[in-house]
MMTF fields as JSON, N, C-alpha, C and O atoms, coordinates in Angstrom:
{
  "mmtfVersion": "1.0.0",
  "mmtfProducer": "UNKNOWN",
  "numBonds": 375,
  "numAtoms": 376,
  "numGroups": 94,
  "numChains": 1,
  "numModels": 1,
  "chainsPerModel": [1],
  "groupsPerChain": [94],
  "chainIdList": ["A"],
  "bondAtomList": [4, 2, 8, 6, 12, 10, 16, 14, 20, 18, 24, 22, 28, 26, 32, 30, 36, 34, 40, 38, 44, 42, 48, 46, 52, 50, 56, 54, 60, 58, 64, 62, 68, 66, 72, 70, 76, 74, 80, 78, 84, 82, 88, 86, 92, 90, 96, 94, 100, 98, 104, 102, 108, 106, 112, 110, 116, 114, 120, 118, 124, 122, 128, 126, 132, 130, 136, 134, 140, 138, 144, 142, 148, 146, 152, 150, 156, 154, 160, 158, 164, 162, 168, 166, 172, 170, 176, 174, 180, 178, 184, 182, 188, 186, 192, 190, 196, 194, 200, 198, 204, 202, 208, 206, 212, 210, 216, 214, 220, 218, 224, 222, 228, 226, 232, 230, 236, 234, 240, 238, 244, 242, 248, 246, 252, 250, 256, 254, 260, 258, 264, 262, 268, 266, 272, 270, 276, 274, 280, 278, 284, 282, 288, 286, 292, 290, 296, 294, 300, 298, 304, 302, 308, 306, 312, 310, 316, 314, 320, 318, 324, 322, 328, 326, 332, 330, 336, 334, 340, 338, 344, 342, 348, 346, 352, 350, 356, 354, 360, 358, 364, 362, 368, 366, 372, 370],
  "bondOrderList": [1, 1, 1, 1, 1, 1, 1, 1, 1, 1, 1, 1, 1, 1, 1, 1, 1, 1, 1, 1, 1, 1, 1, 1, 1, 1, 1, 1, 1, 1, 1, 1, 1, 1, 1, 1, 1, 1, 1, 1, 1, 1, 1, 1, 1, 1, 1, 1, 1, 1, 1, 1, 1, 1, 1, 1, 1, 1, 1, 1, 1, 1, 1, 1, 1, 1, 1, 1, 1, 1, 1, 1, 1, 1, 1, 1, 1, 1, 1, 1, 1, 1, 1, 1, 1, 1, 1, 1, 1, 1, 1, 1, 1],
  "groupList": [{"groupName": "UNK", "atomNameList": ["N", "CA", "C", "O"], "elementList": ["N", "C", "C", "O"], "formalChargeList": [0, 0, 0, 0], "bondAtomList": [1, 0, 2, 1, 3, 2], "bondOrderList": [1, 1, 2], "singleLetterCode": "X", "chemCompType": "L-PEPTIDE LINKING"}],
  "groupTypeList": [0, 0, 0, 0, 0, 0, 0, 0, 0, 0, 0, 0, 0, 0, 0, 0, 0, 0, 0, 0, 0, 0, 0, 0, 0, 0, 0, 0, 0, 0, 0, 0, 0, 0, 0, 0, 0, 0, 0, 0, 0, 0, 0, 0, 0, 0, 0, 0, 0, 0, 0, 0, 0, 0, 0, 0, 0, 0, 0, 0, 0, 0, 0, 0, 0, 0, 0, 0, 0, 0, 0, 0, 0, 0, 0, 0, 0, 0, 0, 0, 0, 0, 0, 0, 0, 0, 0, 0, 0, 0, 0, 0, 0, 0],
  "groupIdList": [1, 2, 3, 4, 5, 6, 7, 8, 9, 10, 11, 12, 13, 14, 15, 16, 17, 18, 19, 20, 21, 22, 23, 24, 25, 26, 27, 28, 29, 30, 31, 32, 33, 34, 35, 36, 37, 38, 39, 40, 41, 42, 43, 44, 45, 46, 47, 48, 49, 50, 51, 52, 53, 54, 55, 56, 57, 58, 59, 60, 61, 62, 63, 64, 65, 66, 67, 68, 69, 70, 71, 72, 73, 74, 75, 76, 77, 78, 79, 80, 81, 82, 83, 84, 85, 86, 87, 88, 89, 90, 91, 92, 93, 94],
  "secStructList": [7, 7, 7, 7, 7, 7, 6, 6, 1, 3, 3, 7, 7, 7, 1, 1, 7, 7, 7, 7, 3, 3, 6, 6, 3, 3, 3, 7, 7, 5, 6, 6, 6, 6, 5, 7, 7, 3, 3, 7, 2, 2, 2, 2, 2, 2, 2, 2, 2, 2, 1, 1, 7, 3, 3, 2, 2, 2, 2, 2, 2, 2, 2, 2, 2, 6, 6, 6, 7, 7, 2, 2, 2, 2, 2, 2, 2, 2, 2, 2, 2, 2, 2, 2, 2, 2, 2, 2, 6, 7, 7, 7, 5, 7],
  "xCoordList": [168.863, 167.824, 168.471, 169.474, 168.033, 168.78, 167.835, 166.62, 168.778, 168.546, 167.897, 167.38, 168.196, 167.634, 166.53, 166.293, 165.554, 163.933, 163.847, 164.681, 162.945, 161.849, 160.606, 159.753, 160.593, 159.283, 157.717, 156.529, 158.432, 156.769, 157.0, 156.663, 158.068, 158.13, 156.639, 155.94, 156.503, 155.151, 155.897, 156.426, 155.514, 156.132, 154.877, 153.692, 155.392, 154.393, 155.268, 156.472, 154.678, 155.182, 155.993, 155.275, 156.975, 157.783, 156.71, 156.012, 156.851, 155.837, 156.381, 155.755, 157.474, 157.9, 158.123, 159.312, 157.89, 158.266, 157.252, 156.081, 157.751, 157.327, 157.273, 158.252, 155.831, 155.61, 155.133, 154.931, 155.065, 154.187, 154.124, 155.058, 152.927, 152.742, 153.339, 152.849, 154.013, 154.484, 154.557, 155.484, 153.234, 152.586, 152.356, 151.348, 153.178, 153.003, 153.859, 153.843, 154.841, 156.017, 155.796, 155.241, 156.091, 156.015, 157.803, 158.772, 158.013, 159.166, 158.469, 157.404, 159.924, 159.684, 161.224, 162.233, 160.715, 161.528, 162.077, 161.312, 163.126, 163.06, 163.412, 164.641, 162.817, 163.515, 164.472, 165.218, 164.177, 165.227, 166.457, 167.525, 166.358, 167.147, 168.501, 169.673, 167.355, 168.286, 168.018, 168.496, 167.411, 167.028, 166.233, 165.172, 166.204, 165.604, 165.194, 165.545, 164.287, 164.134, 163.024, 161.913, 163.338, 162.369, 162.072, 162.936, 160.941, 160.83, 159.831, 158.711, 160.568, 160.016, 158.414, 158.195, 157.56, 156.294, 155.643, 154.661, 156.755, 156.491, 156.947, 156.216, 157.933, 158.498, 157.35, 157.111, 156.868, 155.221, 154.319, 153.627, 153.873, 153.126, 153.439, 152.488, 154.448, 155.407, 154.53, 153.424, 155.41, 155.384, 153.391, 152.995, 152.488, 151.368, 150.222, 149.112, 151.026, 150.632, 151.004, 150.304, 152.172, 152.329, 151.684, 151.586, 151.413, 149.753, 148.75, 147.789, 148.909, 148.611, 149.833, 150.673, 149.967, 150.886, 150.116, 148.951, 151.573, 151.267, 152.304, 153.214, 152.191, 153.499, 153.955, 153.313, 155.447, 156.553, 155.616, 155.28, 155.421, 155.044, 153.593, 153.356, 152.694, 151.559, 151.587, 150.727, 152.495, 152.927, 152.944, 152.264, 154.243, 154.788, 153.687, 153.174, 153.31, 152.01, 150.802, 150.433, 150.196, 149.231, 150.13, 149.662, 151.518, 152.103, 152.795, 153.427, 152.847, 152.999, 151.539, 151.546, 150.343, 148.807, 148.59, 148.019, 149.443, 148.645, 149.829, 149.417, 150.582, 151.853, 151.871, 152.493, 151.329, 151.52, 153.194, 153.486, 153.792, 155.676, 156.192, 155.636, 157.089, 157.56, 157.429, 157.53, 157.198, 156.895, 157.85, 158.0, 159.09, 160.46, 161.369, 162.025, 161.362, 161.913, 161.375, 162.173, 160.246, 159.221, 159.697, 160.3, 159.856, 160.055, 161.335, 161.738, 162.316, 163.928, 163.908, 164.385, 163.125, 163.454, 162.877, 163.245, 161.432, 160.669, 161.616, 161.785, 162.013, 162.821, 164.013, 164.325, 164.885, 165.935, 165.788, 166.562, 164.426, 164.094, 163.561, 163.584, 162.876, 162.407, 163.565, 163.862, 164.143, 165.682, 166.289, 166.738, 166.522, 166.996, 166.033, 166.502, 165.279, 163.997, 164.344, 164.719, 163.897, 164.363, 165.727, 165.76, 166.644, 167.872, 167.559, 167.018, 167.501, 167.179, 166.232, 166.355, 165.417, 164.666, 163.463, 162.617, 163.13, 162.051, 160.535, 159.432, 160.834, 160.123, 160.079, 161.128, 159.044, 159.21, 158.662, 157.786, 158.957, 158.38, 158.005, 158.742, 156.64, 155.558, 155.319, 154.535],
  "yCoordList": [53.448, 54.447, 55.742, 56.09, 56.505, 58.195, 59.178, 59.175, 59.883, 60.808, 62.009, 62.796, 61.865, 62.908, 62.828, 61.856, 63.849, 63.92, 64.667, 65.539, 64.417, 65.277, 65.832, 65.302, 66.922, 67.636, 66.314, 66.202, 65.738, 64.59, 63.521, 62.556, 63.518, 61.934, 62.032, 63.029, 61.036, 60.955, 60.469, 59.468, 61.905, 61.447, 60.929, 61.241, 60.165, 60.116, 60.177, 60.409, 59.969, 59.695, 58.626, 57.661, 58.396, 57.109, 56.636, 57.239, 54.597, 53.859, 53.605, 53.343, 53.581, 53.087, 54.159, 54.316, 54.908, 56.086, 56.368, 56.237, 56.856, 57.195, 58.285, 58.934, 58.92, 60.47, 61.118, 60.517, 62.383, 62.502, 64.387, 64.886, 65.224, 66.414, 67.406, 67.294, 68.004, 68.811, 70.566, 71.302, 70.765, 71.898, 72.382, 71.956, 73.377, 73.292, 72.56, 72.699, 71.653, 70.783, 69.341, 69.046, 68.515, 67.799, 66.788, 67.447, 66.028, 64.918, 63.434, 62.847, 63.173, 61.683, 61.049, 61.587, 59.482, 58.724, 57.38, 56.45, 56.972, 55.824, 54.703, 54.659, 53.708, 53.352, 51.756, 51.002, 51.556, 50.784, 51.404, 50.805, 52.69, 53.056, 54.202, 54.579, 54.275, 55.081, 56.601, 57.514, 56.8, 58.554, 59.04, 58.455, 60.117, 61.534, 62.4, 62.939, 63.209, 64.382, 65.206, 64.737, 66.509, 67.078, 68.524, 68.932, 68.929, 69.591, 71.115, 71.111, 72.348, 73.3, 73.826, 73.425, 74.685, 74.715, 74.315, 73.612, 75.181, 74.797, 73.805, 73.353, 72.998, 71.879, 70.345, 69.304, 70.772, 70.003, 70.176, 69.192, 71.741, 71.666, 70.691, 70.156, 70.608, 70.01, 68.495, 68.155, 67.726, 66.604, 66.273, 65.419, 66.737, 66.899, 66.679, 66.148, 67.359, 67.288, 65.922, 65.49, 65.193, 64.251, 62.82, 61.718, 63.167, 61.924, 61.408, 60.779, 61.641, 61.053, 61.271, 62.106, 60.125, 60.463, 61.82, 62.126, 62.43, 63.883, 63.703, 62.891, 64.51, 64.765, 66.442, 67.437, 66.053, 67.174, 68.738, 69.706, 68.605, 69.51, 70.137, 71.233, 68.827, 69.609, 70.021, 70.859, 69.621, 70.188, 71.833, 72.666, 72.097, 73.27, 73.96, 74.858, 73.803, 74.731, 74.757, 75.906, 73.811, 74.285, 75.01, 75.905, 74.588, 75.921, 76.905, 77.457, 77.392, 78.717, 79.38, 80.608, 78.782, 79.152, 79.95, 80.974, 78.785, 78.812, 79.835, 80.576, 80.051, 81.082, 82.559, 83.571, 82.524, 83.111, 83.888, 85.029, 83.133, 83.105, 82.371, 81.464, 82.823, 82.892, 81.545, 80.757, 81.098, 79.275, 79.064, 78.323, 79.483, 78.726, 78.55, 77.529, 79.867, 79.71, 78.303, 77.477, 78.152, 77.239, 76.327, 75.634, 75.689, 74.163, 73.981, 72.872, 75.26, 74.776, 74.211, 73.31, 75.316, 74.645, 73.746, 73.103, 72.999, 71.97, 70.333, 69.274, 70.817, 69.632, 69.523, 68.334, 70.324, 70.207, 69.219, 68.403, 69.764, 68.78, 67.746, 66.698, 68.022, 66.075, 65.292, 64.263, 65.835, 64.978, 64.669, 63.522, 65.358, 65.353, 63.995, 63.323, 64.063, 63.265, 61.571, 60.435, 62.411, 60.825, 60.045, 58.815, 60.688, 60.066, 59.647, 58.587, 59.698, 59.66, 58.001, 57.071, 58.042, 56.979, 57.524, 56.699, 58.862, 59.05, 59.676, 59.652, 60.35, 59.874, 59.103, 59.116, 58.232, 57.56, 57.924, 58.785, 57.548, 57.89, 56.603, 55.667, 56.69, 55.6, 55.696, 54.913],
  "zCoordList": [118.352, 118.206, 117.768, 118.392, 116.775, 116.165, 117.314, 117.511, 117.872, 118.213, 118.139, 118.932, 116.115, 115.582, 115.04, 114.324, 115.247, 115.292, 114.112, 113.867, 113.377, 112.512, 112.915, 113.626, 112.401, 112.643, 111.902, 112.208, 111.089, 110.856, 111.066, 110.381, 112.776, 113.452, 114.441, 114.623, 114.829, 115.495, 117.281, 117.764, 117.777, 119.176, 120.308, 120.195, 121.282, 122.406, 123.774, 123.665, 125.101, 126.228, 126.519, 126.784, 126.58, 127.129, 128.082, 128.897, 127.509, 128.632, 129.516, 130.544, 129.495, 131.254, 131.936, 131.659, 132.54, 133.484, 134.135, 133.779, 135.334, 136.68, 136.849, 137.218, 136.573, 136.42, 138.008, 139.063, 137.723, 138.933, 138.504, 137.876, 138.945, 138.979, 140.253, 141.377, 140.082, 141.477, 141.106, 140.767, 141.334, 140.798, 139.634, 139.07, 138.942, 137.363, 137.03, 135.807, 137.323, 136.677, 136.908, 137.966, 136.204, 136.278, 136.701, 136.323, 137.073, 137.502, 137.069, 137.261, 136.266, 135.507, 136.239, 136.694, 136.043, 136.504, 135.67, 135.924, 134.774, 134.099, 135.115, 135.171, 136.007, 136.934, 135.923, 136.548, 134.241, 133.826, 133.495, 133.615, 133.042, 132.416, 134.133, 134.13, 135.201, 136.424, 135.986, 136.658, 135.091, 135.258, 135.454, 135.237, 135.873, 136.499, 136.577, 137.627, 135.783, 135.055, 135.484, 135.73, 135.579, 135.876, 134.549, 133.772, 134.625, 133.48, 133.74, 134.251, 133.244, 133.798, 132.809, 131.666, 133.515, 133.059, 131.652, 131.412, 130.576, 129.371, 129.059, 128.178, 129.29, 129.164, 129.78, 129.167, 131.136, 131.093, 130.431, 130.17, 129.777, 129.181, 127.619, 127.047, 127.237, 126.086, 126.59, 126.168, 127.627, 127.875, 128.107, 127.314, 128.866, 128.58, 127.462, 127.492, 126.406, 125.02, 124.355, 123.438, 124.837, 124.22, 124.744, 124.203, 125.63, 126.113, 125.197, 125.638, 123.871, 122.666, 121.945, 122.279, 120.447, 119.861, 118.883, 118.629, 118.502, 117.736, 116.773, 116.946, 115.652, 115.287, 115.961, 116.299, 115.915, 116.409, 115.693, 116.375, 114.486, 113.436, 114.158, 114.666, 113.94, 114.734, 115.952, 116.226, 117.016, 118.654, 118.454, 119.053, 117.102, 117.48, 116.796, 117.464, 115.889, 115.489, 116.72, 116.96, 117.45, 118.689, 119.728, 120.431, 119.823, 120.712, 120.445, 121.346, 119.052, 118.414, 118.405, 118.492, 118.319, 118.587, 120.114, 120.489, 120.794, 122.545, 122.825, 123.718, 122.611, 123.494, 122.198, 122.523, 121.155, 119.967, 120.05, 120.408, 119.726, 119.747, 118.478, 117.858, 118.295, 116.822, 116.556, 117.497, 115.313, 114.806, 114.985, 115.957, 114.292, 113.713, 114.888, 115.092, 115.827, 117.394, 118.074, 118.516, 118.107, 119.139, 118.476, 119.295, 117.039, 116.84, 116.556, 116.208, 116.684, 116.97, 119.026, 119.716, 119.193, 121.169, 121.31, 122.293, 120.338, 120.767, 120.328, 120.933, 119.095, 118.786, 119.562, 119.628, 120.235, 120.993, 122.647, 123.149, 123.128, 124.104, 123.809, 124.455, 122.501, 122.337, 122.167, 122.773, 121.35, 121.217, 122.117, 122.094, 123.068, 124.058, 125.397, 126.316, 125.11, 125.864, 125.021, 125.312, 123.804, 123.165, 123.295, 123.269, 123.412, 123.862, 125.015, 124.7, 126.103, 127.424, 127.327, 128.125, 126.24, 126.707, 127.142, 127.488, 127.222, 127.968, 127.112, 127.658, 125.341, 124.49, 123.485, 122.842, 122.971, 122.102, 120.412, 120.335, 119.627, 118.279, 117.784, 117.473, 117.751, 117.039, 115.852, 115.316]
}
């Protein structure tokens, strides 16, 4: 699997994981893969959004809308945790 994401890959939620809400954050669990993750507000709101597939591209444009914060900032940090997620096993690209 590449690590590396495009802004017009089509991401969704990893199916195997063991989510759960713990106030504004959310904690995921891969119990095949043994990891652990927990993710801070915007980072749920991130993971949230991907409860349908989206592309990366349209993510960072509804959250350059919803936070009104620079585009090009938001989809360098958005792609860094998807990547980061996607390595992990914990998003997938459909």
């Amino acid at each position: 699997m590449s690590d590396v994401l495009k802004p017009t890959d089509r991401v969704a939620q990893g199916q195997k994981l063991l989510t759960a809400d713990v106030g504004d954050t959310i904690v995921m669990m891969s119990v095949d893969q043994g990891i652990y993750c927990g993710l801070d507000d915007i980072g749920s709101d991130i993971w949230r959004r991907l409860s349908r597939p989206v592309t990366i591209a349209e993510l960072c444009d509804a959250l350059a809308a919803d936070y009104r914060g620079d585009r090009e900032q938001i989809a360098a940090d958005v792609l860094e945790i998807l990547s980061s997620l996607h390595a992990q096993g914990l998003v997938d690209v459909v």
